[in-house]
N, C-alpha and C positions, 0 to 999 in steps of 0.2 A: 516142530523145532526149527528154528531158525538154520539157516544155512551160511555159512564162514567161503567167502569167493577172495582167492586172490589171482589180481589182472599184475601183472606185470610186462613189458619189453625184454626182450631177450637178443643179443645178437649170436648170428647162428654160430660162433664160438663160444656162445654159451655166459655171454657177460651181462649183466645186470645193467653196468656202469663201467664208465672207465676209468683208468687208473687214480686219476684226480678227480673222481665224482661227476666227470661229464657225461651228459645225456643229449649231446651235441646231434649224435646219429639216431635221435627218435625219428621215423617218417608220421607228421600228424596230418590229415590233408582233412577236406570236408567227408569224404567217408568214413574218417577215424574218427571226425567230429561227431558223427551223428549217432557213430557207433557208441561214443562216450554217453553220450548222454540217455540212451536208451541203456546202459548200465547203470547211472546215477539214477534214474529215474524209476531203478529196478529193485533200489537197497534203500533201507531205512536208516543205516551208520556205516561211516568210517571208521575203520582201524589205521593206526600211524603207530609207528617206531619212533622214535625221536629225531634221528637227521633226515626223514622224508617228513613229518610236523613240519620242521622248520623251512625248509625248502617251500613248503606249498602254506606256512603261515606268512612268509614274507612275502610271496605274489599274489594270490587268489583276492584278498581283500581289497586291495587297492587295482585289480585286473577291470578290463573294460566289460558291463554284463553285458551278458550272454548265457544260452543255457545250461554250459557247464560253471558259470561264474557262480550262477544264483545257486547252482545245487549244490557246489561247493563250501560255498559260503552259508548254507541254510542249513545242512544237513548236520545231524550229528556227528563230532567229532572223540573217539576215545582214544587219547593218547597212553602208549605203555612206555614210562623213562626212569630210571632209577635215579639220573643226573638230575633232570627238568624240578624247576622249581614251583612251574606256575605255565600254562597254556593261557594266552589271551585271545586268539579267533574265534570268530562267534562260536557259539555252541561248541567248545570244545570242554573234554574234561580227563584231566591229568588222574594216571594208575600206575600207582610206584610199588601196588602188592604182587601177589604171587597173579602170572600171566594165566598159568592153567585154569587156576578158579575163577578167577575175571571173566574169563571168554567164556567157559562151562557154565557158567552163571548167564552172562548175556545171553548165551544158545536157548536156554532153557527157556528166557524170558518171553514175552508173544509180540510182535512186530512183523518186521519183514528181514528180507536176508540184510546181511555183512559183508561190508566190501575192505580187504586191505589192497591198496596203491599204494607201490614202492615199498618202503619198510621191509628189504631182503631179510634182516635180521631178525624182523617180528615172526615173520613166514616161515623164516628156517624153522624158529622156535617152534611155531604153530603147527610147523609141518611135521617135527620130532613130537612131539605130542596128541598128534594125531587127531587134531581139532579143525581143520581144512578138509572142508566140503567139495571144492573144486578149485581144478588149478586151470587160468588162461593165460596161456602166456603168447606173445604175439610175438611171433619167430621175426626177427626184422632180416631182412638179407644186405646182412653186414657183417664184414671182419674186425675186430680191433684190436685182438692181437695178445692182449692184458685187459685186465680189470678187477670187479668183483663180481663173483660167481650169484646167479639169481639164487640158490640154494645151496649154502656152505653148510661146512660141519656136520653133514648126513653122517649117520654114526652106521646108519643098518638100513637096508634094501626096503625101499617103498615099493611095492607095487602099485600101477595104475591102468584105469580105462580108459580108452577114450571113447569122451561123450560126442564132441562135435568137431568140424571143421568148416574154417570159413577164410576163404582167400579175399583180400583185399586189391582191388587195381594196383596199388605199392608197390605190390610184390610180397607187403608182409601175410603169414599165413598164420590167425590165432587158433589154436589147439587148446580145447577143453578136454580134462581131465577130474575124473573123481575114481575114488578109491577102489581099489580091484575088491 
């Protein structure tokens, strides 16, 4: 069965984003690069929420290549939006039905793993449904004081293991996590 990974930034107050959707305080350096890619390189699709689609449909196509460029751009894309009317990035394909069966469906299906970047809200969803295989999140060591939470609306207590740790010269430290 397939495996559901979501990578997200986290600042160690615990924000996604900040107040106006800035992602100003990512640290990306060539170690982050290469770590990127050896994650893209590792999954057969994306997963997108609708305001991380559009964020990374208005850059990545027109972005200079490079080896997150191409996997970007080449990789499957499944969008979930209830609003969206139509995805145009290559390989993308727009899912306005029910989230649960969509993902249970793709798990089931035979490929390789699943990646969601960004898309707090797909996650949260993913995460209350208990369809996320592993969580990385990449502690960044930063304040900001306000934002949005990387996992809102938890209704009832997750437990978690952890599976790995991996310090970055940054400072940031990403924490892998699957389910206790």
């Amino acid at each position: 069965m397939r495996k559901i990974i979501v990578q997200n930034n986290v600042t160690l107050d615990g924000f996604f984003e900040g107040p106006n959707h800035e992602i100003d305080w990512f640290m990306f350096d060539s170690e982050a690069f290469q770590h990127s890619v050896k994650l893209l390189n590792s999954v057969d699709t994306i997963l997108f929420g609708r305001a991380t689609y559009k964020v990374m449909a208005s850059y990545w196509p027109s972005a200079a290549p490079d080896a997150i460029a191409d996997k970007m751009n080449s990789l499957p894309k499944i969008v979930f939006s209830s609003t969206l009317q139509r995805v145009d990035w290559n390989n993308s394909r727009l899912v306005k039905g029910d989230v649960a069966e969509e993902v249970s469906k793709l798990k089931r299906q035979p490929g390789g793993d699943m990646v969601v970047l960004g898309s707090a809200t797909l996650a949260s969803s993913l995460l209350q449904l208990g369809l996320i295989d592993e969580y990385r999140v990449h502690l960044t060591p930063v304040l900001i004081g306000k934002g949005t939470p990387l996992f809102k609306d938890i209704t009832e207590t997750l437990r978690l293991k952890l599976i790995e740790t991996r310090s970055f010269a940054s400072g940031v430290v990403e924490l892998s996590y699957g389910r206790a």
